[in-house]
C-alpha positions in Angstrom: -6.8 76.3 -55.1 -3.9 73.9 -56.2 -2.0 75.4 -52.8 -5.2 74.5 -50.3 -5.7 71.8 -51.9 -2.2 70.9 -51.3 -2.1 71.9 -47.5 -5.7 70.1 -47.2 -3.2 66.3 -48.3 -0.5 67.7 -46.2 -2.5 67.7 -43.4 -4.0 64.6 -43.9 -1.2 62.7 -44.0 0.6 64.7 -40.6 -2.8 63.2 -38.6 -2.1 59.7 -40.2 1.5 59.7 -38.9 0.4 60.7 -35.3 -2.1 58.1 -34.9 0.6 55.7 -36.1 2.5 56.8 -33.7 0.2 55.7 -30.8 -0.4 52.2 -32.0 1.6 50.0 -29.5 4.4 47.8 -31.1 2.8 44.2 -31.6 5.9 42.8 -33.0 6.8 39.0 -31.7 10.3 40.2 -30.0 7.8 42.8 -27.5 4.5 40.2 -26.6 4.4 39.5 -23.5 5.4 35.1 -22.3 3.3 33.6 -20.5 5.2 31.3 -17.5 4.1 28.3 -17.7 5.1 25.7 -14.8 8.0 23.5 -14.7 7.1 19.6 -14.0 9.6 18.3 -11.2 12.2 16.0 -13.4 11.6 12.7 -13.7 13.8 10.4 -11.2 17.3 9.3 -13.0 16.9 5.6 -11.5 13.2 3.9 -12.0 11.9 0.6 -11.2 11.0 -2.1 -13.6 9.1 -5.1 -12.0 7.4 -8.1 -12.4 5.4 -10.8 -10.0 5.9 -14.6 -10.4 1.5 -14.5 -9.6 -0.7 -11.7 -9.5 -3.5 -14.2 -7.8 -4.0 -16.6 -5.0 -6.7 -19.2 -4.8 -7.8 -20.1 -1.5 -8.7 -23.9 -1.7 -9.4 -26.6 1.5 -6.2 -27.6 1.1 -4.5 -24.1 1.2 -1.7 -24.8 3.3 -0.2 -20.7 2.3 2.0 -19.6 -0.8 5.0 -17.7 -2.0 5.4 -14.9 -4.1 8.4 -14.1 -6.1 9.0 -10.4 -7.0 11.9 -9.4 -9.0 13.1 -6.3 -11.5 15.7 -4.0 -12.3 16.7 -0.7 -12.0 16.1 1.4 -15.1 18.8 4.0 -15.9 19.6 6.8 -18.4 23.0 7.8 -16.5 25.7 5.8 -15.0 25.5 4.7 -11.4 25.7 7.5 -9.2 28.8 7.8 -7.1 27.8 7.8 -3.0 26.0 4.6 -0.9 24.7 2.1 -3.0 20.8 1.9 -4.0 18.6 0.0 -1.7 14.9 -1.6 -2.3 12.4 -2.1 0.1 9.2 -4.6 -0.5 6.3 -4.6 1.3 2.7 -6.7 0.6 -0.1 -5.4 2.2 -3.5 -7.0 2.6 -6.6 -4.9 2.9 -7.3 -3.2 6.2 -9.7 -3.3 9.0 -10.6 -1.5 12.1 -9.2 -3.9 15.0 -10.0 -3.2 19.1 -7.4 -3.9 21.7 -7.9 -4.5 25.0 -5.7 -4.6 28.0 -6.6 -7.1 30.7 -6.7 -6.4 34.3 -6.4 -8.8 36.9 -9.4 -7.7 39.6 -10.4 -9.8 42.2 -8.6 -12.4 41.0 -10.4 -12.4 37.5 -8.6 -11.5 34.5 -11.1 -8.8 32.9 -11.2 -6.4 29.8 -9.6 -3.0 31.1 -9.1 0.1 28.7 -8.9 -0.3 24.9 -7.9 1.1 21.8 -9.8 1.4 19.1 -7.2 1.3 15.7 -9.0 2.8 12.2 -7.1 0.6 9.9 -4.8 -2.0 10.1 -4.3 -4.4 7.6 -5.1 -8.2 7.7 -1.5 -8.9 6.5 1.6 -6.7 6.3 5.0 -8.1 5.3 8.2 -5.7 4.9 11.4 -6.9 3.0 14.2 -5.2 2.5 17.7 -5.4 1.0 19.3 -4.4 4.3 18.3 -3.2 7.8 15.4 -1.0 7.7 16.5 1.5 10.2 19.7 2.2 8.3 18.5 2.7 4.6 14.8 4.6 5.3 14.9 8.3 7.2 12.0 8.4 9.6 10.6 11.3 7.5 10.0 9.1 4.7 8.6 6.3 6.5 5.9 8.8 7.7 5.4 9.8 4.4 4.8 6.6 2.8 3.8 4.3 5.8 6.6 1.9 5.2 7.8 0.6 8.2 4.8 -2.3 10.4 4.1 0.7 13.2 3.8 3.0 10.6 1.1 0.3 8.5 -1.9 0.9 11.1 -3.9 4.1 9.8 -5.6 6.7 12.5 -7.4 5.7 15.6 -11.2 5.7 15.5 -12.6 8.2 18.0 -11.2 9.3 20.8 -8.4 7.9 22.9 -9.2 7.4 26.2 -5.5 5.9 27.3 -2.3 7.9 27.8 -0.5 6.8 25.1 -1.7 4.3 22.5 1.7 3.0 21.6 1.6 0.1 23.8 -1.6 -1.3 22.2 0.1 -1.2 18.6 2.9 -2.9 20.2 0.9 -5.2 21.8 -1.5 -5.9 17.8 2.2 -5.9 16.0 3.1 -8.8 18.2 0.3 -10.8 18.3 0.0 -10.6 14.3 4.2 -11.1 14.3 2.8 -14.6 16.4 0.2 -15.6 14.3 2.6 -15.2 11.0 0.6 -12.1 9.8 3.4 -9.5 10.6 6.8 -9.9 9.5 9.7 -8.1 8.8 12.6 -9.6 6.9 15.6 -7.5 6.4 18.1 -8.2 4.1 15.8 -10.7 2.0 15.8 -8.5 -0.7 18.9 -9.8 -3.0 20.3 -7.2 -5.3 22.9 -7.5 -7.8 24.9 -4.8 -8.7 22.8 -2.0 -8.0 20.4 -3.3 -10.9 19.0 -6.6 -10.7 16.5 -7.6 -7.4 14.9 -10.1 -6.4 12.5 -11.0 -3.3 10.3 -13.9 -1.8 7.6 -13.3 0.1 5.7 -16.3 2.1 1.6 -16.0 2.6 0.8 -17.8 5.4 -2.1 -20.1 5.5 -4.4 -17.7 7.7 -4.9 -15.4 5.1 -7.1 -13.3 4.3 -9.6 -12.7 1.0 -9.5 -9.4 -0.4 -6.9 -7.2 -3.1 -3.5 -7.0 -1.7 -0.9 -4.3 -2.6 2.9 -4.7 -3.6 4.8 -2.0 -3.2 8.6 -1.6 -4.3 10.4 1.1 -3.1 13.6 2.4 -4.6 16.5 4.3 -2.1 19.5 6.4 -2.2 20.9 8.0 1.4 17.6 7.1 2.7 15.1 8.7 0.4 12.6 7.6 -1.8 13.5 8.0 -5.2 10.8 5.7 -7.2 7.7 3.3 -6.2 6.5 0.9 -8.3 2.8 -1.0 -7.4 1.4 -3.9 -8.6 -2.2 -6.1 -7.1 -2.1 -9.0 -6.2 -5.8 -10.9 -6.6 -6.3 -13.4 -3.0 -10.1 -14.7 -3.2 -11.5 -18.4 -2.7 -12.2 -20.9 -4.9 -14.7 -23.9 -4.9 -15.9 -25.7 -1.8 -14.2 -23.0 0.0 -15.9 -20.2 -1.7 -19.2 -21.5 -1.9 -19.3 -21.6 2.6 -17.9 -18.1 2.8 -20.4 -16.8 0.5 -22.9 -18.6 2.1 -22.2 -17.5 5.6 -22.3 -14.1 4.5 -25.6 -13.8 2.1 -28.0 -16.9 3.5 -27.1 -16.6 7.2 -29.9 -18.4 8.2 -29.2 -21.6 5.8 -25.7 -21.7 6.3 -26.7 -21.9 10.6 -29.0 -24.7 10.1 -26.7 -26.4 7.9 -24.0 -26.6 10.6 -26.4 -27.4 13.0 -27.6 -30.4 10.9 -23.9 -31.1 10.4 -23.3 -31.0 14.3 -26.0 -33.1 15.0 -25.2 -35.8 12.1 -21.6 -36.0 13.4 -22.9 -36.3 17.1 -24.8 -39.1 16.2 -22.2 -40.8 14.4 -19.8 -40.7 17.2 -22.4 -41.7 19.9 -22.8 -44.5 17.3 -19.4 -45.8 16.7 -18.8 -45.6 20.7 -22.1 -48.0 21.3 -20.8 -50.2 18.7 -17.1 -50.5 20.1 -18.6 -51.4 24.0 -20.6 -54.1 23.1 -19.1 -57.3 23.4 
């Protein structure tokens, strides 16, 4: 009895080794890691910025404005060796779709021809830089971040119906670069030892209401390496204002209010003029 018994624990504890056995090995060193993804690492220069005014009031006597931008170039390493680090402002109003035309001379009348039809291209686009534009920016990133005034005008609405559309951007860059709208001013941007900038940008009169974007772009050997944004707030305030709004929601008063205007003036004048003949 005391042997079966005894074979009976024996194999008992055989069955409890082999099942042991079979258990996988859950220790720390053997668990599977999980990969988890890297982050690209942060850029070793960054931008550090300010704006002298992040608004613009548009008053009856707005005769345009300046805006000083200025920062430094934050770093955790000392200045890379190579060509020096370049910055690159631009101030962008808020875009529109914009139509141009080319005229035709046609039986000796100057008429609309073929047009262009441009998706987006902002009211106001200004581009300064801390030298010339071509030789610190590779074309690849001026596609990228749409930095240079061809590159500011977004896709064309609908189909174009012309050969090439390049001569009608020319022909919108110019006439804004006329009017003051457009303008590119290279080597504006001062920079002091690689770490202190400093930029001012002129609003013309003609501008327009709406949020405008800053943009400060940071290079080495023609990349972009950081971009730092900051709004700037254009609207119109008091008399101002009060016509533009009322253009827009009360058409109909605002049109017999300059027609009363027109007629009130006309009057005065025809007025003045009877007064000034008599003798």
């Amino acid at each position: 009895m005391r042997a079966w018994t005894a074979g009976l624990m024996l194999l008992v504890l055989t069955c409890a080794a082999s099942a042991q056995s079979l258990v996988p090995q859950t220790d720390a060193g053997s668990l599977p890691v999980e990969a988890t993804p890297t982050a690209d690492p942060p850029p070793q220069e960054t931008v550090v910025a300010g704006l002298s005014s992040d608004s613009v009031a548009i008053t009856a006597s707005f005769d345009g404005s300046e805006i000083l931008i200025y920062g430094a170039i934050k770093r955790e390493t000392p200045i890379p060796d190579g060509p020096p680090v370049q910055v690159i402002v631009t101030v962008e109003a808020p875009s529109s779709s914009v139509t141009v035309w080319r005229k035709e001379r046609k039986a000796g009348i100057w008429i609309n021809a073929e047009s262009v039809r441009i998706g987006a291209a902002p009211g106001f686009y200004a581009v300064a830089t801390s030298a010339a534009l071509d030789d610190i920016l590779l074309p690849e990133w001026d596609n990228r971040y749409r930095i240079s005034l061809s590159h500011a005008m977004r896709a064309f609405a609908g189909q174009v119906a012309v050969e090439s559309a390049v001569p009608f951007t020319e022909a919108l860059i110019r006439i804004r670069e006329d009017e003051g709208l457009y303008r590119l001013d290279e080597g504006s941007v001062s920079l002091i030892d690689q770490t202190l900038f400093r930029a001012d940008v002129s609003l013309p009169a003609n501008l327009v209401e709406g949020a405008y974007k800053t943009r400060i772009f940071l290079l080495r050997n023609g990349e972009v390496i950081d971009v730092f944004v900051a709004p700037i707030n254009v609207r119109k305030v008091g008399l101002e204002r009060w016509l533009y709004r009322l253009a827009f929601d009360q058409p109909f008063l605002y049109g017999l209010m300059s027609l009363s205007v027109a007629v009130f003036a006309g009057w005065g004048a025809s007025a003045a003029f009877r007064k000034l003949r008599r003798p």
